[in-house]
C-alpha positions as CSV (number, residue, x, y, z in Angstrom):
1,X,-17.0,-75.4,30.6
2,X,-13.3,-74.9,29.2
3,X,-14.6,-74.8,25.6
4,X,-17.3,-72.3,26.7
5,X,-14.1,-70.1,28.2
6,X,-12.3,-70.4,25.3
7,X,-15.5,-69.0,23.1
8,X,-15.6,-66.2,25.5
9,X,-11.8,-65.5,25.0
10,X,-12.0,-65.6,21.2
11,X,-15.4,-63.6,20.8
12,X,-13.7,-60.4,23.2
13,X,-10.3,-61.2,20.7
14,X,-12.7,-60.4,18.1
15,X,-14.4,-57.6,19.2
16,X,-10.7,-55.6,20.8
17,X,-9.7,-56.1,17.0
18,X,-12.7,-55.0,15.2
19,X,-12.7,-51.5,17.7
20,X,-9.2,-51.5,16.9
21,X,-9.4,-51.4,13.3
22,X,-12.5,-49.3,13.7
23,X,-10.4,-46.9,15.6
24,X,-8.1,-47.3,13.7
25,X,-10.2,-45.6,10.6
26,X,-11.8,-43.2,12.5
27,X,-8.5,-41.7,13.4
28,X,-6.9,-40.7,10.4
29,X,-10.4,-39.6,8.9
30,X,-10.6,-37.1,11.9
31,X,-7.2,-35.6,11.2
32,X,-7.8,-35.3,7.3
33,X,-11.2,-33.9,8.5
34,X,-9.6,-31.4,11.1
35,X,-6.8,-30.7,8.9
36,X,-8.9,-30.0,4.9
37,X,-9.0,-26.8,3.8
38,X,-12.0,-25.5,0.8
39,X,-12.1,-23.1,-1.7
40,X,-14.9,-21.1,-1.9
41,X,-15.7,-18.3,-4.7
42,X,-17.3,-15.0,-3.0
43,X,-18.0,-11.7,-3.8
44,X,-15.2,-9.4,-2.4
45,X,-17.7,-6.6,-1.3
46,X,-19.1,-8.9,1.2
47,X,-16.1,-8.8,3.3
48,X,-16.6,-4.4,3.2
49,X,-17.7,-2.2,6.2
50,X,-21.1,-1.4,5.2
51,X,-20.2,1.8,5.7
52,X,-16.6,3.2,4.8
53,X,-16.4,0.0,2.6
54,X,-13.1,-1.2,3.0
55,X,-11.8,-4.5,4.5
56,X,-14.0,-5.3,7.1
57,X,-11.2,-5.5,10.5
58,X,-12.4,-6.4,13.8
59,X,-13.4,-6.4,16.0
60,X,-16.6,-6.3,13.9
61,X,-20.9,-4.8,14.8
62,X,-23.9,-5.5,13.4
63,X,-27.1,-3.7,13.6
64,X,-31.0,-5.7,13.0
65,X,-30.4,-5.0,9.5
66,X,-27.2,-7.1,9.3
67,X,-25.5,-4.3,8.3
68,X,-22.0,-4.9,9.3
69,X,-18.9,-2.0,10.3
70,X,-15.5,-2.2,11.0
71,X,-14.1,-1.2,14.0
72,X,-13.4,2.1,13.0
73,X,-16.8,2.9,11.5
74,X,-18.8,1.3,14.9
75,X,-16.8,3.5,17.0
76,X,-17.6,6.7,15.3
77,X,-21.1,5.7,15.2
78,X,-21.4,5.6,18.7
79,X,-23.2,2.2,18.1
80,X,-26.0,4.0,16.0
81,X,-26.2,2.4,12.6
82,X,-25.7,4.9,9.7
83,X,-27.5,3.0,7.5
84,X,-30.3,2.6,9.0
85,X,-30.6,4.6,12.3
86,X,-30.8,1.3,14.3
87,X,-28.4,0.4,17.2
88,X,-25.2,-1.4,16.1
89,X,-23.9,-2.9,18.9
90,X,-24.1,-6.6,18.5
91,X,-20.4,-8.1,18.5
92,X,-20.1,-10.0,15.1
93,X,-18.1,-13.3,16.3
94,X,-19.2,-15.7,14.3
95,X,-18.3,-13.8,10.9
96,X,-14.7,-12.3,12.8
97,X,-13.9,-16.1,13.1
98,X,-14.6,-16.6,9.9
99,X,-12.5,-14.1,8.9
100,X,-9.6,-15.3,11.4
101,X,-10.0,-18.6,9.3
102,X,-9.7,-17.2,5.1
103,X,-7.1,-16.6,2.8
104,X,-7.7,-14.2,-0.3
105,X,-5.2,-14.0,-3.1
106,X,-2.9,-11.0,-3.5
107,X,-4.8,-7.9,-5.3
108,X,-1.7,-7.8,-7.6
109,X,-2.2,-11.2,-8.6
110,X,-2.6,-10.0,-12.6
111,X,0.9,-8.6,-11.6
112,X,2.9,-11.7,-10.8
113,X,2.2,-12.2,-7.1
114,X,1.1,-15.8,-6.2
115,X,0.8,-15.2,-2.2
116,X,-2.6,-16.6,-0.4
117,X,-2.8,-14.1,2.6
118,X,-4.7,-14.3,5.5
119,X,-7.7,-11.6,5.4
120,X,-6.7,-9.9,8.4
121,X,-3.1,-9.3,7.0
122,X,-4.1,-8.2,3.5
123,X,-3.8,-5.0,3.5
124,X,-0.3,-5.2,5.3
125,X,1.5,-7.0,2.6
126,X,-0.2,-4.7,-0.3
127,X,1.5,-1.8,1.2
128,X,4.9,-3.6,0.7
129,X,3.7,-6.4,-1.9
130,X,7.2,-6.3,-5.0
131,X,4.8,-7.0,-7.3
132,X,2.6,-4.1,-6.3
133,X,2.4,-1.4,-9.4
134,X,4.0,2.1,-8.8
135,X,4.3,5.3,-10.6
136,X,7.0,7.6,-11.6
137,X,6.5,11.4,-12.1
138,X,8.5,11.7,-14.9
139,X,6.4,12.4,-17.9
140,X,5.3,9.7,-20.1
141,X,7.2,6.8,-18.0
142,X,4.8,3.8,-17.5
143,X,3.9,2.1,-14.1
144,X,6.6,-0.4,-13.0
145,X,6.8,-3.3,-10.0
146,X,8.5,-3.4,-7.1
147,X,11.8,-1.3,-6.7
148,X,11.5,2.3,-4.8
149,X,11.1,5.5,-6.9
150,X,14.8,6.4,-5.7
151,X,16.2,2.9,-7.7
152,X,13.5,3.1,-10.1
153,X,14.4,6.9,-11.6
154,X,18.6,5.4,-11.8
155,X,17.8,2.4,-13.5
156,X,15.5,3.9,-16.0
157,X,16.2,7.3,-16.3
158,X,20.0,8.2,-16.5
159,X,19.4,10.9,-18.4
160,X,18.4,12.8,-15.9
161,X,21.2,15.6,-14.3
162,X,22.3,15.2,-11.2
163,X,23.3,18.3,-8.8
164,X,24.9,18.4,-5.6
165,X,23.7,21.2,-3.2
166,X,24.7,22.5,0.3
167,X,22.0,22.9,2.9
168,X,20.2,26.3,3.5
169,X,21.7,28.1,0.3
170,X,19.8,28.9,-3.2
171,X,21.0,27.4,-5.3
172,X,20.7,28.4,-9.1
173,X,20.1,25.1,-11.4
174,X,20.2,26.4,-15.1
175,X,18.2,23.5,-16.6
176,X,17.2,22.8,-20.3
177,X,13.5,23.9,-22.0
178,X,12.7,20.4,-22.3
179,X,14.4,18.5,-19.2
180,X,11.7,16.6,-17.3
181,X,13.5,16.7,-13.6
182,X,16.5,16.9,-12.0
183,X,18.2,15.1,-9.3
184,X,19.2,16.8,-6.3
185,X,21.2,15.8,-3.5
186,X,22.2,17.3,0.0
187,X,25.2,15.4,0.9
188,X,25.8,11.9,-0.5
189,X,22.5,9.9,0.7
190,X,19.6,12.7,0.5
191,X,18.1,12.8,-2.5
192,X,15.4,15.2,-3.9
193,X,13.4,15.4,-7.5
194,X,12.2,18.5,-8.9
195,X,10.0,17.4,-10.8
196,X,8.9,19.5,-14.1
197,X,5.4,19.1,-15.0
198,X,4.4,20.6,-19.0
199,X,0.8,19.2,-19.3
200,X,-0.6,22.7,-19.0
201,X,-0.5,23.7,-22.2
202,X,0.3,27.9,-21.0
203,X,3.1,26.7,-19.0
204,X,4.8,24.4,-16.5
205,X,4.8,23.5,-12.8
206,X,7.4,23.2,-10.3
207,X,7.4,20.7,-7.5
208,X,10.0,18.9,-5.1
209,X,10.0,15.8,-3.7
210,X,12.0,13.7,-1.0
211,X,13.2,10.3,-2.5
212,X,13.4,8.0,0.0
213,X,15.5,5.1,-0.1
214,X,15.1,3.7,3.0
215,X,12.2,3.3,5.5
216,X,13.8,5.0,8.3
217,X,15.1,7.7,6.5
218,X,14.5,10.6,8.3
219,X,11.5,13.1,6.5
220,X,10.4,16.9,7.0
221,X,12.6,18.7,4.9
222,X,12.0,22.0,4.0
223,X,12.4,23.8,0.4
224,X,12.2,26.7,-1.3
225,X,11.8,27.4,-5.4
226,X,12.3,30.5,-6.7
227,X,12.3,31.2,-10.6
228,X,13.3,34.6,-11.6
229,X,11.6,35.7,-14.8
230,X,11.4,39.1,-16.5
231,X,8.7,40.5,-14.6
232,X,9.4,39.5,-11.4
233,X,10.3,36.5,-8.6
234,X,8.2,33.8,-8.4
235,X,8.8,31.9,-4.9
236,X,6.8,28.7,-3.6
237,X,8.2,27.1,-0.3
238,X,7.0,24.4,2.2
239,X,8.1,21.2,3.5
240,X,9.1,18.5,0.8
241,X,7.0,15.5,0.5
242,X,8.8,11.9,1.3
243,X,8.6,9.3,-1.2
244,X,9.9,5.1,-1.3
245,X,7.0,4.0,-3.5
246,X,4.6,6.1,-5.2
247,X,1.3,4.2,-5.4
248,X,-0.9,5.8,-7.6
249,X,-0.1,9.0,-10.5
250,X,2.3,11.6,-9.0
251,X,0.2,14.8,-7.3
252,X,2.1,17.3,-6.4
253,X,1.5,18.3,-2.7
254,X,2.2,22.2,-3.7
255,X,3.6,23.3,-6.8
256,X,4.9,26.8,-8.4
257,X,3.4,27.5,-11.8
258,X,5.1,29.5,-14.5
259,X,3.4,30.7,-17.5
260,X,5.5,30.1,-20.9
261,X,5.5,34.1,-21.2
262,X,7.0,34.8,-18.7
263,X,10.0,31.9,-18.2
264,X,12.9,31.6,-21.0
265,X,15.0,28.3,-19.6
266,X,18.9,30.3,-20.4
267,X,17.8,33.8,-18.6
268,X,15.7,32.1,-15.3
269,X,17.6,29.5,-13.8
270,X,15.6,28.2,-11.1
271,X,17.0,28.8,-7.6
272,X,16.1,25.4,-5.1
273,X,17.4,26.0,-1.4
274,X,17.1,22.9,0.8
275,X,17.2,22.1,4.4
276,X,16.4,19.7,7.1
């Protein structure tokens, strides 16, 4: 009878150690399973609003058709499928937590940025990505990364003059046939670029633009170009546009053309007033 006990004892021993080590192996292979991570290769349009096609946000609809909107895009729809006519108003949950879930690479990638972002953040860090690739309107300057337009235009262009002018006063700026721009400044942190633009063969264009050099800088300034020639005043005014990064090729907002007949740079200075 006491051997028979002591089988007993040993078998159960037995058993509690092989759950153990079972356990044991089952444990860390749930966390490594909970815990991996894959790569997958997919087509970047399938993660576009079927119908404004940019990166699908949620919260997300889908018609019968599986054609899936944005937030935006569903809403303006009135849950009526633009596509195809049908009704769009089943929630999209599965794909949103999918979504919740994936990283994408950087767009500027090619440019030097090596950040995996998470899909619903992507197009925040663009908008402030360093490695994102910005353009200057000075004539003939490439695109460059990274620094505002303000740091940009001292570092690489100290050519350009730089004038000092007193709010709400014209101000005559007797500038060269071939100058590109000029700096302007009210006070010593507001900056401003009139920017000279010669790719019309007749003439040139005059613009002005706010250079921000901070985010919180404040904005709505209000100028006025006037360009006395020798038949006549030629005025453009309007409120400045504000500037830190300029993403794509400079387009002027509004801009005062003057044909080469009737501007000669030493007898029409070109008058700027600014004020806030």
């Amino acid at each position: 009878m006491a051997k028979k006990a002591g089988a007993d004892r040993t078998a159960a021993a037995m058993k509690a150690g092989s759950c153990s080590r079972k356990k044991a192996r089952v444990e860390p292979e749930a966390k490594a399973a909970s815990s991996s991570k894959i790569t997958v290769t997919l087509d970047p349009k399938l993660l576009e609003c079927s119908v404004c096609c940019s990166p699908l946000v949620a919260p997300l609809s889908q018609c019968a058709n599986g054609h899936i909107t944005c937030f935006e895009c569903s809403s303006d729809l009135s849950y009526s499928c633009s596509l195809c006519s049908g009704p769009a108003n089943t929630h999209c949950s599965a794909l949103e937590r999918i979504l919740g879930g994936l990283a994408v690479p950087c767009s500027f990638q090619e440019h030097g940025c090596t950040e995996m972002i998470p899909f619903t953040e992507k197009l925040a860090h663009e908008e402030s990505c360093l490695h994102a690739p910005c353009h200057c309107p000075i004539a003939g300057c490439c695109p460059y990364p990274g620094r505002s337009l303000c740091d940009h235009i001292n570092a690489e262009h100290p050519t350009i003059q730089y004038t000092r002018i007193t709010a709400g006063r014209l101000y005559p700026l007797s500038m060269r046939h071939d100058e590109p721009a000029r700096l302007v400044s009210l006070g010593s942190k507001v900056v401003f670029l009139l920017v000279v633009d010669r790719s019309i063969p007749s003439g040139l264009t005059l613009s002005v633009i706010h250079l921000m050099s901070d985010p919180i800088e404040r904005e709505g300034f209000k100028y006025k170009i006037q360009v006395h020639t020798q038949t006549g005043i030629l005025s453009l005014s309007g409120e400045t546009q504000s500037v830190g990064r300029l993403r794509g090729p400079y387009q002027a907002g509004a801009s005062l053309f003057v044909s080469n007949t009737m501007w000669s740079p030493p007898d029409s200075p070109v008058y700027l007033e600014l004020k806030c």
